[in-house]
N, CA, C and O atoms as a MOPAC input file, in Angstrom:
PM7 MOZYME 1SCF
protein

 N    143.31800 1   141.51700 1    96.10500 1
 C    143.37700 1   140.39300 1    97.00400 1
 C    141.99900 1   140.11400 1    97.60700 1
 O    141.59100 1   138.95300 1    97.59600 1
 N    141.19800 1   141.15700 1    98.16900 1
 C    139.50400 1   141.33400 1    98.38900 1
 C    138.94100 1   140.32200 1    97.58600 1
 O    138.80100 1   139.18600 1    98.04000 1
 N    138.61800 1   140.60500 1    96.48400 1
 C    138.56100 1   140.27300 1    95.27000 1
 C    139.11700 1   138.77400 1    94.93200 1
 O    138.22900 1   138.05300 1    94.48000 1
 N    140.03200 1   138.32900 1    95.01900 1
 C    140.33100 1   136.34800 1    95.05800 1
 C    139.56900 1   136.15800 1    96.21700 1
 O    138.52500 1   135.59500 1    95.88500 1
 N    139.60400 1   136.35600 1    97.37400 1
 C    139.47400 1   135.78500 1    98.61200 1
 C    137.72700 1   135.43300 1    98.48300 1
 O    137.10700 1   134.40800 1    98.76400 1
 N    137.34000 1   136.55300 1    98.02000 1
 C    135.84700 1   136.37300 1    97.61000 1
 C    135.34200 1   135.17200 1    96.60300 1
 O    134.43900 1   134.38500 1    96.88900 1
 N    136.06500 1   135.17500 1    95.40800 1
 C    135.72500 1   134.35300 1    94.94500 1
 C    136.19100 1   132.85300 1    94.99300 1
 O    135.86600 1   131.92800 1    94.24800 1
 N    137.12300 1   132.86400 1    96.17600 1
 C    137.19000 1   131.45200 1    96.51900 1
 C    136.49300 1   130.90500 1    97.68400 1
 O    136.35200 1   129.70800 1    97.93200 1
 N    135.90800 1   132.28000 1    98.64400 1
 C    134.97300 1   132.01600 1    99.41900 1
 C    133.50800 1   131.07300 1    98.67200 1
 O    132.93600 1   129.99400 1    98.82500 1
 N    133.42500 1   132.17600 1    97.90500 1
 C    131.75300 1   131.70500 1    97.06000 1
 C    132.33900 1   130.34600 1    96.21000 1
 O    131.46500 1   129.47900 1    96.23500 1
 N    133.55100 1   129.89300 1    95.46300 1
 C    133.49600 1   128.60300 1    94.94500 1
 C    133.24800 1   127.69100 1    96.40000 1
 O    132.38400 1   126.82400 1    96.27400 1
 N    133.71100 1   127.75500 1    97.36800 1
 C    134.21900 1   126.76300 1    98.71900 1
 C    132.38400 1   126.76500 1    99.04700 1
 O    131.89400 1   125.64600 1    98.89900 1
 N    131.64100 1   127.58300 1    99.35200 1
 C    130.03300 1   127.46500 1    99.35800 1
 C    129.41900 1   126.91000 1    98.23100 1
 O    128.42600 1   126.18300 1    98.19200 1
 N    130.01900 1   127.27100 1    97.44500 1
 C    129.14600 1   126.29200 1    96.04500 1
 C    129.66900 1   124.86800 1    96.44800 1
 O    128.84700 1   123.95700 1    96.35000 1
 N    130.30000 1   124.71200 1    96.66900 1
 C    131.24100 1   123.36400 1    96.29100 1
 C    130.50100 1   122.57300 1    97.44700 1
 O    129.92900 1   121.48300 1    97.42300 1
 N    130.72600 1   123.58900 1    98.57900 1
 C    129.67000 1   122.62900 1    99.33300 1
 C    128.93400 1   122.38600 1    99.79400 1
 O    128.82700 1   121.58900 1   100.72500 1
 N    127.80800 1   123.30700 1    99.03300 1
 C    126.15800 1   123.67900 1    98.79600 1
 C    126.15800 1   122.07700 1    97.48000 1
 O    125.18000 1   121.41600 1    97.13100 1
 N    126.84500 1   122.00000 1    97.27900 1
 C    126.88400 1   120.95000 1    95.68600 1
 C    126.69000 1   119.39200 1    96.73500 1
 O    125.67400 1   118.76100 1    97.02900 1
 N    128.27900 1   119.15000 1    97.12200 1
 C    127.89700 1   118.05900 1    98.18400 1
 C    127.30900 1   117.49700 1    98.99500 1
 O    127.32100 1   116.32300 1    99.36600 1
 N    126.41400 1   118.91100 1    99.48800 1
 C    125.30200 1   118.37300 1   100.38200 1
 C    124.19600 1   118.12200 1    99.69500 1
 O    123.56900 1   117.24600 1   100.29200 1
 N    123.53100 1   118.54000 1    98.51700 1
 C    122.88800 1   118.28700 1    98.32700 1
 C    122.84300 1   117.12400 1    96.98400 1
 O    121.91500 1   116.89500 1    96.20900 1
 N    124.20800 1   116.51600 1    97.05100 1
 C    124.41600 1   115.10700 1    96.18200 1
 C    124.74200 1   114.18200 1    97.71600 1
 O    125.21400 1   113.04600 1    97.65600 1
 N    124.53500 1   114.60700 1    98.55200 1
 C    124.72800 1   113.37500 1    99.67600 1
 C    123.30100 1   113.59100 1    99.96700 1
 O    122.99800 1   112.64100 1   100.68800 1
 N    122.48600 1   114.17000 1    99.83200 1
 C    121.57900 1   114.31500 1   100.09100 1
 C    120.37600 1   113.21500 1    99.59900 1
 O    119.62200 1   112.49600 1   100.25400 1
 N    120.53900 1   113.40800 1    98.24500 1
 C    120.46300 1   112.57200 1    97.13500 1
 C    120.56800 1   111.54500 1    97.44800 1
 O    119.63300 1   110.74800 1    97.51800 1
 N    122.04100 1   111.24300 1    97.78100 1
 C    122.41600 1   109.43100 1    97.64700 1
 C    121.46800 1   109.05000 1    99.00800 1
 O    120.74000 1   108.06200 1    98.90800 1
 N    121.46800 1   109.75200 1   100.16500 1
 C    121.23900 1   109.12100 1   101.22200 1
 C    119.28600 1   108.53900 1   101.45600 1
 O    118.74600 1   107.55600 1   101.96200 1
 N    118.76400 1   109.88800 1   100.71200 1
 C    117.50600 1   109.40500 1   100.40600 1
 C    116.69400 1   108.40000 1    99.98500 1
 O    116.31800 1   108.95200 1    98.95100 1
 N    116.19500 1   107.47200 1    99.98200 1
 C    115.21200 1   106.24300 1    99.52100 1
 C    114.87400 1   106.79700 1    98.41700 1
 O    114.42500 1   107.91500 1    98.16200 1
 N    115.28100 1   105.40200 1    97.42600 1
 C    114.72700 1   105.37700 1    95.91300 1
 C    112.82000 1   104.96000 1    96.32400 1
 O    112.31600 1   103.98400 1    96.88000 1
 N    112.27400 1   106.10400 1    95.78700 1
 C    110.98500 1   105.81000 1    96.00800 1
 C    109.79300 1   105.00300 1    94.65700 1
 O    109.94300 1   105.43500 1    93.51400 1
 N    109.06600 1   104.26600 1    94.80400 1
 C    108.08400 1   103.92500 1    94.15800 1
 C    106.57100 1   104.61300 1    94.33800 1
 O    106.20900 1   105.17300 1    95.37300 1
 N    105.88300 1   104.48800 1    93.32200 1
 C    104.61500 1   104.47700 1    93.57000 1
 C    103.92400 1   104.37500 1    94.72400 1
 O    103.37900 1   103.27600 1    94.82500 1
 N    103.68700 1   105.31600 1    95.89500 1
 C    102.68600 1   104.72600 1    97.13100 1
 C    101.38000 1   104.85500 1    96.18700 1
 O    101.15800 1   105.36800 1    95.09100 1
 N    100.55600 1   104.07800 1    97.22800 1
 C     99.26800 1   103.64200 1    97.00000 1
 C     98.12500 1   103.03400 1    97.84100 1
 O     98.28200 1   102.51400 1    98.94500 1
 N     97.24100 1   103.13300 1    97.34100 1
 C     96.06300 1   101.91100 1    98.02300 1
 C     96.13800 1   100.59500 1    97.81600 1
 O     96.74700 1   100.09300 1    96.87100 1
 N     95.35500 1    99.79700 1    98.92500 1
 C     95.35700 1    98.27700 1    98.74300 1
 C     93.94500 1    98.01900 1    99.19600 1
 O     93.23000 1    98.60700 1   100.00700 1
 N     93.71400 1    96.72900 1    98.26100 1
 C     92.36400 1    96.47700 1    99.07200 1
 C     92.18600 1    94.56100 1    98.37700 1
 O     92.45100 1    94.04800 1    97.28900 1
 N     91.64500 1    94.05100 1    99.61400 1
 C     91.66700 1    92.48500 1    99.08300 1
 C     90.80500 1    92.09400 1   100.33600 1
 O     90.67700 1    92.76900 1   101.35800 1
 N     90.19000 1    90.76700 1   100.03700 1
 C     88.98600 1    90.48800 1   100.26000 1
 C     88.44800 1    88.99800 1   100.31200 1
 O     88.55800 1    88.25100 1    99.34000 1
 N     87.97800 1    88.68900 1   101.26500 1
 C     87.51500 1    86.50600 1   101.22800 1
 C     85.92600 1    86.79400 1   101.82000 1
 O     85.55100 1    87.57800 1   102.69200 1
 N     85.29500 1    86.00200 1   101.12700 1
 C     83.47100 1    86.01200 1   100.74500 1
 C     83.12400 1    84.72600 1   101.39400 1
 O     84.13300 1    84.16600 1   101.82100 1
 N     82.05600 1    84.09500 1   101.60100 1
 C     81.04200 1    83.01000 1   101.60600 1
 C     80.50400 1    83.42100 1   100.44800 1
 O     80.28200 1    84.46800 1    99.84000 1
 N     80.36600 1    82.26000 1   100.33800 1
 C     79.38600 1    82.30000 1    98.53700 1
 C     77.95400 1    82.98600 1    98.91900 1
 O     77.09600 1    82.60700 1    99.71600 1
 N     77.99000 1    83.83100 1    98.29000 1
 C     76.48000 1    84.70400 1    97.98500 1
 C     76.95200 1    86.19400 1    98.14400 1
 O     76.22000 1    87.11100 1    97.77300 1
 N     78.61400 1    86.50200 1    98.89400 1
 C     78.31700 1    87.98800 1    99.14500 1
 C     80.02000 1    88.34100 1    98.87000 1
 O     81.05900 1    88.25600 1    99.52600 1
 N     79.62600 1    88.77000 1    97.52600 1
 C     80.71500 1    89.47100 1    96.59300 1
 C     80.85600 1    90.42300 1    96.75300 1
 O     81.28500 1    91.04000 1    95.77800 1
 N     80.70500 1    90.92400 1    97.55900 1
 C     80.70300 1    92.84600 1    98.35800 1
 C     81.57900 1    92.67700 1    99.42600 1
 O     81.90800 1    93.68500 1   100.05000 1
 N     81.96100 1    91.73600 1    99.70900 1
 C     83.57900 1    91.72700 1   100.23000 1
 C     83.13000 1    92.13600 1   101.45300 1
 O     83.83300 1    93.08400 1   101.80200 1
 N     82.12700 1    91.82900 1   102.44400 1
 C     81.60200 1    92.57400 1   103.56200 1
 C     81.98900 1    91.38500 1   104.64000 1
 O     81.89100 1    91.74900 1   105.81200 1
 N     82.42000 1    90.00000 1   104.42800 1
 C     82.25200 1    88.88000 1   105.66100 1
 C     83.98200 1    89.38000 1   105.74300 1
 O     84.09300 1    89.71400 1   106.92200 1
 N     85.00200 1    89.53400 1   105.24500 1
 C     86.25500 1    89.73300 1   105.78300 1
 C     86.84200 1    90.61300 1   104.56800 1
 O     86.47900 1    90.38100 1   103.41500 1
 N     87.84100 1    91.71600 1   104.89700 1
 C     88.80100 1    92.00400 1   103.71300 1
 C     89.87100 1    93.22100 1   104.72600 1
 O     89.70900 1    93.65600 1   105.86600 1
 N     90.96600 1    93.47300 1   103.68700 1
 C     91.63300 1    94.54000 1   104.49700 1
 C     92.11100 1    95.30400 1   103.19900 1
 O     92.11900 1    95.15400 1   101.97700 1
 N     92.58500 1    96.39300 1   104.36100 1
 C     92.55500 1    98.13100 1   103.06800 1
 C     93.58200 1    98.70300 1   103.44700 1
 O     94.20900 1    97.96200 1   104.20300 1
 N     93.91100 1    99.35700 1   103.34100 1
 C     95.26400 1   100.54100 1   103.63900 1
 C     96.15000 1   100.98300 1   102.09100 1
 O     95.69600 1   100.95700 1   100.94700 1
 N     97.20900 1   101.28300 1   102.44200 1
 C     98.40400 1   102.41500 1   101.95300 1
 C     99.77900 1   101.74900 1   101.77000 1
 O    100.41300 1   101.60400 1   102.81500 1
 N    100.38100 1   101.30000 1   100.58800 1
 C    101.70700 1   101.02300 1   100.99200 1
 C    102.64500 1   102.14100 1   100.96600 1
 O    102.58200 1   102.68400 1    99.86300 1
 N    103.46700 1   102.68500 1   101.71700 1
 C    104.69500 1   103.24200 1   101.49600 1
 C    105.90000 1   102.63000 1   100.53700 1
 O    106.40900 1   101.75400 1   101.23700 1
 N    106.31300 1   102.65400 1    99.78900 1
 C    107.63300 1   101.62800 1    99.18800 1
 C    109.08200 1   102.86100 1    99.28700 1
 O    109.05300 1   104.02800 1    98.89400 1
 N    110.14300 1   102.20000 1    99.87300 1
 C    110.85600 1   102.87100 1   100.56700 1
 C    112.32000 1   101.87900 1    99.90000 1
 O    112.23000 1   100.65200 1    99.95100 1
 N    113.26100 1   102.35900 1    99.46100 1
 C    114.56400 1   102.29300 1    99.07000 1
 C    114.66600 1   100.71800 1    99.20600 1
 O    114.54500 1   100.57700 1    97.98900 1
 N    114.78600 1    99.42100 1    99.65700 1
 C    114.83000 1    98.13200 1   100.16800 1
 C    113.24400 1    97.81800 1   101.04100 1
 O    112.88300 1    96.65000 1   101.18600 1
 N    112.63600 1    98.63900 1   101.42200 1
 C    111.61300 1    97.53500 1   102.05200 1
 C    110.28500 1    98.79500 1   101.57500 1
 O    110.29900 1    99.51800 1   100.57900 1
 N    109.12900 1    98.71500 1   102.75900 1
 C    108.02600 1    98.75300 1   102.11400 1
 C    106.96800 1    98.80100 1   103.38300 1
 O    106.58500 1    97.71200 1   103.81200 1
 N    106.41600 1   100.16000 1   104.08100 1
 C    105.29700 1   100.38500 1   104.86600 1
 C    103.69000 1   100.22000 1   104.91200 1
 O    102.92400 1   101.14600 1   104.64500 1
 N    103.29200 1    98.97300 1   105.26900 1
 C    101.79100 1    98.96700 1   105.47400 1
 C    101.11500 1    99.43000 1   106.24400 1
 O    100.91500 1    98.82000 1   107.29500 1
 N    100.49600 1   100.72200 1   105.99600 1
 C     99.36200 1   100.59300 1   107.11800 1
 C     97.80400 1   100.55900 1   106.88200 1
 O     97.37800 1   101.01200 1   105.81900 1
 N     97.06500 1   100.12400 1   107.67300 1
 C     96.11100 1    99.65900 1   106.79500 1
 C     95.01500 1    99.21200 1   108.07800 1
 O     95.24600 1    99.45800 1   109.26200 1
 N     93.77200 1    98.49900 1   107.56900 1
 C     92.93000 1    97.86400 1   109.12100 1
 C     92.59800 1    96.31600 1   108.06500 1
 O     92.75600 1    96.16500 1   106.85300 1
 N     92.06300 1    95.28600 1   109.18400 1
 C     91.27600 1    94.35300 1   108.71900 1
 C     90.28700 1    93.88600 1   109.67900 1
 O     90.31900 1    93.66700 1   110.89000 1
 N     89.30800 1    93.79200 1   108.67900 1
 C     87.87600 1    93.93200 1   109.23700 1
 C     86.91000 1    92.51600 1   108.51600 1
 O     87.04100 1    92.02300 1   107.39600 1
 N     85.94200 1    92.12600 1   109.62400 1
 C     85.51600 1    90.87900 1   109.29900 1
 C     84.51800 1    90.75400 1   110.06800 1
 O     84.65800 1    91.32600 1   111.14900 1
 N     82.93500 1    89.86900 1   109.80900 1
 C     81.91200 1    89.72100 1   110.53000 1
 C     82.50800 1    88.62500 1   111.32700 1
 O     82.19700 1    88.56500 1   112.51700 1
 N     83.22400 1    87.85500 1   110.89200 1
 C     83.44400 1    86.52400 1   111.88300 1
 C     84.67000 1    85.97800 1   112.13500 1
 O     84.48800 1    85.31400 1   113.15600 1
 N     85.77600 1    85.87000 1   111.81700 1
 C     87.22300 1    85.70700 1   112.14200 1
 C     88.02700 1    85.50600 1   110.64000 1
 O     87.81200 1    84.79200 1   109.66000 1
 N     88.84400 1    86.30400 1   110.91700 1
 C     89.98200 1    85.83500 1   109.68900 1
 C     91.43100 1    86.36200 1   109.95700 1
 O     91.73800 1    87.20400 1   110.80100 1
 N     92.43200 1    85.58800 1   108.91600 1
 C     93.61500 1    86.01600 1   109.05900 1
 C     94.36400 1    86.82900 1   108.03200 1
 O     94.26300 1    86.21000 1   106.97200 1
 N     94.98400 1    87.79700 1   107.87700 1
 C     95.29100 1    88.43400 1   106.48300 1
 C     96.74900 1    88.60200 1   107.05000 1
 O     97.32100 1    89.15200 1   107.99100 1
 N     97.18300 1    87.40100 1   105.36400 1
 C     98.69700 1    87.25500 1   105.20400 1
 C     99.42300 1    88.11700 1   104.67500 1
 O     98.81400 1    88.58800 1   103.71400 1
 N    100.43000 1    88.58200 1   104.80000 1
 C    101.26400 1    89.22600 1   103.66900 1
 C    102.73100 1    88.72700 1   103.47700 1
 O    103.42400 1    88.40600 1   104.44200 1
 N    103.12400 1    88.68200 1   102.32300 1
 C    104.38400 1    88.72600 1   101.47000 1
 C    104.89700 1    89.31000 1   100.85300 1
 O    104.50900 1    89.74000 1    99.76700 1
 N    106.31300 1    89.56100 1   101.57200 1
 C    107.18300 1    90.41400 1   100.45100 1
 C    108.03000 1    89.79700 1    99.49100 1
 O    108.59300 1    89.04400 1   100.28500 1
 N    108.65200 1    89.48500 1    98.19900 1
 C    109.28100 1    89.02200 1    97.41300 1
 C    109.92500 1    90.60600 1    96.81000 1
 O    109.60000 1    91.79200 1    96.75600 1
 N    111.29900 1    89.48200 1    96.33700 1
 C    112.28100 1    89.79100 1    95.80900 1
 C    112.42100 1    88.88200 1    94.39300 1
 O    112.84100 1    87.72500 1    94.41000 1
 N    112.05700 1    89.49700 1    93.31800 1
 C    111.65000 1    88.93100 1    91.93300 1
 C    111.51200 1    87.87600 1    92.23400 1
 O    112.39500 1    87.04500 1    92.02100 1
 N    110.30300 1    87.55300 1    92.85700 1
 C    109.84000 1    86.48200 1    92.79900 1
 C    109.89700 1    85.12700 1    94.36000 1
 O    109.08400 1    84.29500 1    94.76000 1
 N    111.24100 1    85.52400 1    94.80100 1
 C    111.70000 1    84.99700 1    95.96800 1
 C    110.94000 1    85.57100 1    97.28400 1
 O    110.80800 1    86.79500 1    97.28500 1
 N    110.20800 1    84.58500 1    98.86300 1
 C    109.93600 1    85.37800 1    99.44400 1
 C    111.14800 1    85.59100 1   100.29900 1
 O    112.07200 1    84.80500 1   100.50600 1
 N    110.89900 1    87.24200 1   100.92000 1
 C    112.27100 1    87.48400 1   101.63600 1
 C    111.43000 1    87.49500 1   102.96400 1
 O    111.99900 1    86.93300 1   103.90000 1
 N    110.00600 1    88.10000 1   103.27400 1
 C    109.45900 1    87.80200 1   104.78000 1
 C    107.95800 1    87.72200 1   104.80300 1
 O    107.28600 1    87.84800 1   103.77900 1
 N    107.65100 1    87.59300 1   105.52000 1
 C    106.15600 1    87.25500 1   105.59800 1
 C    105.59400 1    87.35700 1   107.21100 1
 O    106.30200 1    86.94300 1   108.12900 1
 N    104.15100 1    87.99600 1   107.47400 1
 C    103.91700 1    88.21200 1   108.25300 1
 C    102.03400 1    88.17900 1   108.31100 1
 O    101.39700 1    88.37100 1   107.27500 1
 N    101.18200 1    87.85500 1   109.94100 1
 C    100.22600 1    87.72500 1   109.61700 1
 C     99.74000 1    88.88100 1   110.65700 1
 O    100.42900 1    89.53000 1   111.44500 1
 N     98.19200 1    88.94100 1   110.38700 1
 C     97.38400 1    89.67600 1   111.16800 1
 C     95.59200 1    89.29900 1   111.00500 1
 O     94.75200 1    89.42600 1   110.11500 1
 N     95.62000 1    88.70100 1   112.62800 1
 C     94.37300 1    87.85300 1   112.95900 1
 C     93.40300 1    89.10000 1   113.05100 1
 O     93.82900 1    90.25500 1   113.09000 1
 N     91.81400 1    88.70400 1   113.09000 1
 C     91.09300 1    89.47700 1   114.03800 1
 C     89.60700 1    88.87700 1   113.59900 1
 O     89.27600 1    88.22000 1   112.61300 1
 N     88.86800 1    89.35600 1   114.70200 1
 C     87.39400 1    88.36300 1   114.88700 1
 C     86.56800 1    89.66600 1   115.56000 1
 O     87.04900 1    90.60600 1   116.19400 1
 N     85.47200 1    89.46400 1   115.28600 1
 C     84.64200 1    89.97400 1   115.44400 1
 C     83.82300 1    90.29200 1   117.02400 1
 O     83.13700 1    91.14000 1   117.59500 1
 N     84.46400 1    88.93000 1   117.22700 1
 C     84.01100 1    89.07500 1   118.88900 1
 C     85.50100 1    88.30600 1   119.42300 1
 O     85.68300 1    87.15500 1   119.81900 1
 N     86.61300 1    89.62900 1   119.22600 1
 C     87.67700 1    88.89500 1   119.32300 1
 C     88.08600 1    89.56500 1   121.03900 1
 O     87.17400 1    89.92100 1   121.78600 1
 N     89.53500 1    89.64500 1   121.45200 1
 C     89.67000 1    90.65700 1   122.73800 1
 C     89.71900 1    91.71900 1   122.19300 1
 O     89.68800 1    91.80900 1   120.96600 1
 N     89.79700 1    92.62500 1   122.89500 1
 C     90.66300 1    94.18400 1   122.69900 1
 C     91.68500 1    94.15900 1   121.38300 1
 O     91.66200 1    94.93400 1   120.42700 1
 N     92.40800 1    93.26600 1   121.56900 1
 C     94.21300 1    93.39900 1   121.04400 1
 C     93.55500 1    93.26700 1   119.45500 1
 O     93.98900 1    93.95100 1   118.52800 1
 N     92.18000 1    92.04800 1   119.26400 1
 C     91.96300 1    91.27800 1   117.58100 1
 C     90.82500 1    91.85200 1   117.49900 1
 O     90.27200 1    91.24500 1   116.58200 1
 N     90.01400 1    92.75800 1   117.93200 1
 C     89.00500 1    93.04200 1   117.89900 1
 C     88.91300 1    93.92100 1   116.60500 1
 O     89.48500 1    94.99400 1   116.41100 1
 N     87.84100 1    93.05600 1   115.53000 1
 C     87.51900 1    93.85600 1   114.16800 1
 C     86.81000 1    95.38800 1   114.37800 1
 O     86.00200 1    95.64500 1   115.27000 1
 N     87.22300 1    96.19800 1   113.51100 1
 C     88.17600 1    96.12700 1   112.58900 1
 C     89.69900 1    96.52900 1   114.06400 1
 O     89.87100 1    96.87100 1   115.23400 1
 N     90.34400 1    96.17000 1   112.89700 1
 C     91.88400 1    95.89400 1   113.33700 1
 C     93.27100 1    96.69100 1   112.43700 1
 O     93.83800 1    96.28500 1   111.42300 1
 N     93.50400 1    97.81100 1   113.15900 1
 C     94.19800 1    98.27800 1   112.73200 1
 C     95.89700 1    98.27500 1   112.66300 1
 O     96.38300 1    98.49500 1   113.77200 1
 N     96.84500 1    98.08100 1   111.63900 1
 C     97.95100 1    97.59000 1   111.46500 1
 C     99.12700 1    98.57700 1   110.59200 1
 O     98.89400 1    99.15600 1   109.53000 1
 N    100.26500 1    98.58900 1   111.25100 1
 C    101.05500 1    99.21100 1   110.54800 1
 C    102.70000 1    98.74300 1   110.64800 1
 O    103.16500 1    98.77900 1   111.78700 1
 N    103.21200 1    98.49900 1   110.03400 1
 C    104.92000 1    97.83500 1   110.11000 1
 C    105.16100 1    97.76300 1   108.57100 1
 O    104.41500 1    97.86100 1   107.59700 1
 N    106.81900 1    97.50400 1   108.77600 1
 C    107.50000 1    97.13200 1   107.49200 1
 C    107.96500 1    96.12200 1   107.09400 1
 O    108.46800 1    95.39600 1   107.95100 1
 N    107.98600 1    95.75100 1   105.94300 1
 C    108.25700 1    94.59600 1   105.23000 1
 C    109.34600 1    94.80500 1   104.37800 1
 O    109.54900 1    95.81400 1   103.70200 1
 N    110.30000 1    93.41300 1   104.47100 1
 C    111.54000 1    93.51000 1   103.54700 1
 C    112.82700 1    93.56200 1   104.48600 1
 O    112.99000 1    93.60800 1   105.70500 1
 N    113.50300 1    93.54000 1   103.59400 1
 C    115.13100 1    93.38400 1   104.36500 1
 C    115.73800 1    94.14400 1   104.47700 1
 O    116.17700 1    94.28700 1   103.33600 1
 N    116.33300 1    95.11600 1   105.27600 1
 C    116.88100 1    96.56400 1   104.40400 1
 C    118.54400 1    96.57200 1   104.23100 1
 O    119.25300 1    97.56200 1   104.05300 1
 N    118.96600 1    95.13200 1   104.33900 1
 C    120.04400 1    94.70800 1   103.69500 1
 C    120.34500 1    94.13900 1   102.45200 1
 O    121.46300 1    93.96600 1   101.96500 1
 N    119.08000 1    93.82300 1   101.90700 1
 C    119.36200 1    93.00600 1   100.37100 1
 C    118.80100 1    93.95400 1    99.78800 1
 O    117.81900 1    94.69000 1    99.88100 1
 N    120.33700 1    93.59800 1    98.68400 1
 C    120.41600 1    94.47400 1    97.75100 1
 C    119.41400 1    94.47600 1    96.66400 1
 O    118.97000 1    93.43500 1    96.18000 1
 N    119.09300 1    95.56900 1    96.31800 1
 C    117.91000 1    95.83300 1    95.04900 1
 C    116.46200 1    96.29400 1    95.66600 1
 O    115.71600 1    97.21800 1    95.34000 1
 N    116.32500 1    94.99800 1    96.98100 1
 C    115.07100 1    95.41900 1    98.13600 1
 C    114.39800 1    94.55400 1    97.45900 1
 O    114.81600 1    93.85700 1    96.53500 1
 N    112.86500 1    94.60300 1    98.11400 1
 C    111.39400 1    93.78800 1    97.64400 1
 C    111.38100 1    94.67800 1    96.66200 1
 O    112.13100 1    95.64900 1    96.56600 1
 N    110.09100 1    94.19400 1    95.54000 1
 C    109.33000 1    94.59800 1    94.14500 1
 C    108.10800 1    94.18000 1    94.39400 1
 O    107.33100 1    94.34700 1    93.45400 1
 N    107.47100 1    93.46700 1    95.78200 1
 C    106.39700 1    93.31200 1    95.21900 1
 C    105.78300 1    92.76600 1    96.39000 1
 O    106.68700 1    92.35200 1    97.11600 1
 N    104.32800 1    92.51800 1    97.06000 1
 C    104.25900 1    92.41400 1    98.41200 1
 C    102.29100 1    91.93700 1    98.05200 1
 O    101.33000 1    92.43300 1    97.46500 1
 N    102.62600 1    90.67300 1    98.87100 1
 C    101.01000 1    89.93600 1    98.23300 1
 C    100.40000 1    89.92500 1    99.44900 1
 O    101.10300 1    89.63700 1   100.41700 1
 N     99.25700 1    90.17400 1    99.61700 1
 C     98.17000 1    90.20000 1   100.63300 1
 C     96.90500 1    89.36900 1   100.20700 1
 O     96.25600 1    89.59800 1    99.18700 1
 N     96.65700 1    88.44600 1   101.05100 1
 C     95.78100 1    87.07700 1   101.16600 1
 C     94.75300 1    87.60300 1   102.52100 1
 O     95.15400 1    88.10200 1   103.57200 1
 N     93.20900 1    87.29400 1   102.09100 1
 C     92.52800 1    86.98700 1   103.03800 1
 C     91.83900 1    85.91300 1   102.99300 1
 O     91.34100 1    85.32500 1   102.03200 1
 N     91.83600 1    85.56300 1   104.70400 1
 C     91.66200 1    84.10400 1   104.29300 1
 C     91.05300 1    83.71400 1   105.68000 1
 O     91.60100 1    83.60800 1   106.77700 1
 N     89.52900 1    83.50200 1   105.23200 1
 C     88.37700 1    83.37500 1   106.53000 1
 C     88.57300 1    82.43100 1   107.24200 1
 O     88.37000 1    81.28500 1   106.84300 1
 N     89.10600 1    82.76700 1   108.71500 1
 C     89.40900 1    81.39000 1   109.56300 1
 C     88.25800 1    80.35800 1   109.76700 1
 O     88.57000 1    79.16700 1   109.75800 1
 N     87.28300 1    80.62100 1   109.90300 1
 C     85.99800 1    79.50400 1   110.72600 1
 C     85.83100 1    78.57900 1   109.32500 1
 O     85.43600 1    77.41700 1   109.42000 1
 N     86.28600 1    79.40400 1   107.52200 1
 C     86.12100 1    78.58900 1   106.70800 1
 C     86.46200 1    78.40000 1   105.80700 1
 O     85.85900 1    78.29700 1   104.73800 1
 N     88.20000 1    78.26000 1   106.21300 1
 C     89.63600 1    77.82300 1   105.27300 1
 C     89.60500 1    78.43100 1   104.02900 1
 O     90.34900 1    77.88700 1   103.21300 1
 N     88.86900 1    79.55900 1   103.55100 1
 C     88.91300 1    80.05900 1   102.16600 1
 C     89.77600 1    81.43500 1   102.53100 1
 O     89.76900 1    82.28000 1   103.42600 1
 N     90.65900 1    81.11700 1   101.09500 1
 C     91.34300 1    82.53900 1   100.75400 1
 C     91.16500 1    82.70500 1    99.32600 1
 O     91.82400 1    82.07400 1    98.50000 1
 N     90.33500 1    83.49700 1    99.05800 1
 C     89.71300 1    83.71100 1    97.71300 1
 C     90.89900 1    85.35800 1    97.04100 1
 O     91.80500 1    85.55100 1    96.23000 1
 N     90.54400 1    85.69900 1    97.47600 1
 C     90.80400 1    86.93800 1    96.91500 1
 C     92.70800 1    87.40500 1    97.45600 1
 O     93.17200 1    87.09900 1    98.55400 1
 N     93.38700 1    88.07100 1    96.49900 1
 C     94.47100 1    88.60500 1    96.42400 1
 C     95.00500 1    89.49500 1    96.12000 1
 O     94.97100 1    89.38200 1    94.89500 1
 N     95.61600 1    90.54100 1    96.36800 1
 C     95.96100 1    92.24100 1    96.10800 1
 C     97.77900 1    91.62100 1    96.05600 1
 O     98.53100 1    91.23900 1    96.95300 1
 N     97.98800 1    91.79700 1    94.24700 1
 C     99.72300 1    92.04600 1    94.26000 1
 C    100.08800 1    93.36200 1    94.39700 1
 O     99.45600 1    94.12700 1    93.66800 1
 N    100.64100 1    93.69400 1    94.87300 1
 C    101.21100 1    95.26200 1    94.83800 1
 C    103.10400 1    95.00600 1    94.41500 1
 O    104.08600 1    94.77900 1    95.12100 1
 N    102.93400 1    95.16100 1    93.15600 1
 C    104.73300 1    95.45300 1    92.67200 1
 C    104.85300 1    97.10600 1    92.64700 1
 O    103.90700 1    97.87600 1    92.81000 1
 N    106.28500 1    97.48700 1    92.39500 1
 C    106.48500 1    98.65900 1    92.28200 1
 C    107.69900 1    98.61100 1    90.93400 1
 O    108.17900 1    99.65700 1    90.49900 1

């Protein structure tokens, strides 16, 4: 009797050493590729990306998607971002900063939040970042980041 009791002890721990770690599983974020980003808006003559650009890290997380990152600029700009859903945008968000901006925009400018819905199903695939020099309406340069 020792002897059953034992081995239905140890199935009842397997069983739910098993479940926890298949709920474990399910409950976790389907992950993508993290990575670097980097994108960039010029005046003509300086292709070194030095008058405005921004840099950071995406996280990509089960439905949405963590930026953090800075943007930095000799003279004012705005850097857009978009998240899409094959193709569709689902949100979009900006981040100003100037050079002789206040405290709050003051280059460089450091930024971090999430993007995406974390109700639609499937999530973002893909998240576009635009810089785009305020004093002189150019947005040259673009960083897609899909996963």
């Amino acid at each position: 009797m020792t002897m059953t009791v034992g081995k239905t002890v140890r199935a009842l721990a397997l069983t739910a050493a098993a479940t926890l770690i298949v709920t474990a599983g399910w409950i976790t974020p389907a992950r993508a590729a993290d990575g670097p980003y980097h994108a960039c808006s010029y005046v003509e003559g300086d292709i070194d990306c030095n008058d405005a650009s921004t840099s950071g890290n995406v996280t990509w997380f089960n439905r949405t998607a963590r930026l953090d990152g800075s943007a930095r600029t000799l003279y004012s700009a705005t850097v857009y971002f978009r998240s899409l859903a094959n193709g569709r945008v689902i949100d979009q968000t900006s981040r100003y900063t100037a050079a002789n901006g206040s405290p709050a925009t003051k280059s460089p400018r450091s930024y971090s939040f999430v993007m995406g819905d974390p109700n639609l199903r499937g999530g973002i695939n893909e998240i576009q970042i635009a810089v785009c020099m305020t004093d002189y309406g150019d947005c040259i340069f673009y960083d897609s980041l899909r996963r």
